[in-house]
C-alpha positions as CSV (number, residue, x, y, z in Angstrom):
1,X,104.0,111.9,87.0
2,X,100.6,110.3,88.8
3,X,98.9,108.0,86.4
4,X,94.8,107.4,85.6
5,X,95.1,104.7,87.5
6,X,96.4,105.8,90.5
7,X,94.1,109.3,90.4
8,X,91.2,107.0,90.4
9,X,92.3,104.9,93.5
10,X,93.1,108.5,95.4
11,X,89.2,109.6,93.9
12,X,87.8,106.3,95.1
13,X,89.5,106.3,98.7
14,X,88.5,109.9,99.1
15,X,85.2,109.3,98.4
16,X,85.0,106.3,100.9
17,X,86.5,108.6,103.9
18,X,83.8,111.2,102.5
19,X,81.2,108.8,103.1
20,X,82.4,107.5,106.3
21,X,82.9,110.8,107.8
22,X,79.0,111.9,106.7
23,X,78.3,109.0,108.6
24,X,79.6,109.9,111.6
25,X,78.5,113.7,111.3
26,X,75.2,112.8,111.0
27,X,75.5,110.0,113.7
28,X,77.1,113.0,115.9
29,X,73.7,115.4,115.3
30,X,71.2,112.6,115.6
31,X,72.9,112.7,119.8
32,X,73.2,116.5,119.8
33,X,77.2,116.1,119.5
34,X,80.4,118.6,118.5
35,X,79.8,118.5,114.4
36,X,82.6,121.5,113.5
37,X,85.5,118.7,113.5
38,X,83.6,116.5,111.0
39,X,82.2,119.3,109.1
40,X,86.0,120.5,108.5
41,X,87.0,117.1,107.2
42,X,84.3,117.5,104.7
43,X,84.8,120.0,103.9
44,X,88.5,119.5,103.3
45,X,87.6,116.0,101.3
46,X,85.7,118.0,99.2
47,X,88.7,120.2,98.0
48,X,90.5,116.9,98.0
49,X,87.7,115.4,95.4
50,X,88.0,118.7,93.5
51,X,91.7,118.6,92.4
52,X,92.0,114.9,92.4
53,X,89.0,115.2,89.1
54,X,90.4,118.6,88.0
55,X,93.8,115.8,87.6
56,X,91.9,113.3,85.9
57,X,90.3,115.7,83.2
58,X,93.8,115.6,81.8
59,X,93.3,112.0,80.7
60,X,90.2,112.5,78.6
């Protein structure tokens, strides 16, 4: 069974690659560069975020 604790560190690290990889897109169409790859990791992170808080509303 995955505990608050550990949820929260998956929510957190998720949330760091999310902000990274915005980065990055918006890096890529600042220099008119491929955005599809990034936009697909963001898209997946997003999912990501949404089951890892749909976990944690267990705990409240």
């Amino acid at each position: 069974m995955t505990t608050k604790a550990k949820l929260e560190q998956q929510l957190d690290e998720l949330k760091s690659d999310y902000a990274r990889i915005q980065g990055d897109l918006d890096k890529l169409e600042f220099v008119k560069g491929r955005v599809s790859s990034a936009e697909e990791q963001l898209v997946r992170l997003e999912g990501e975020i949404a089951a890892v808080r749909k976990e944690l509303e267990q705990f409240n």
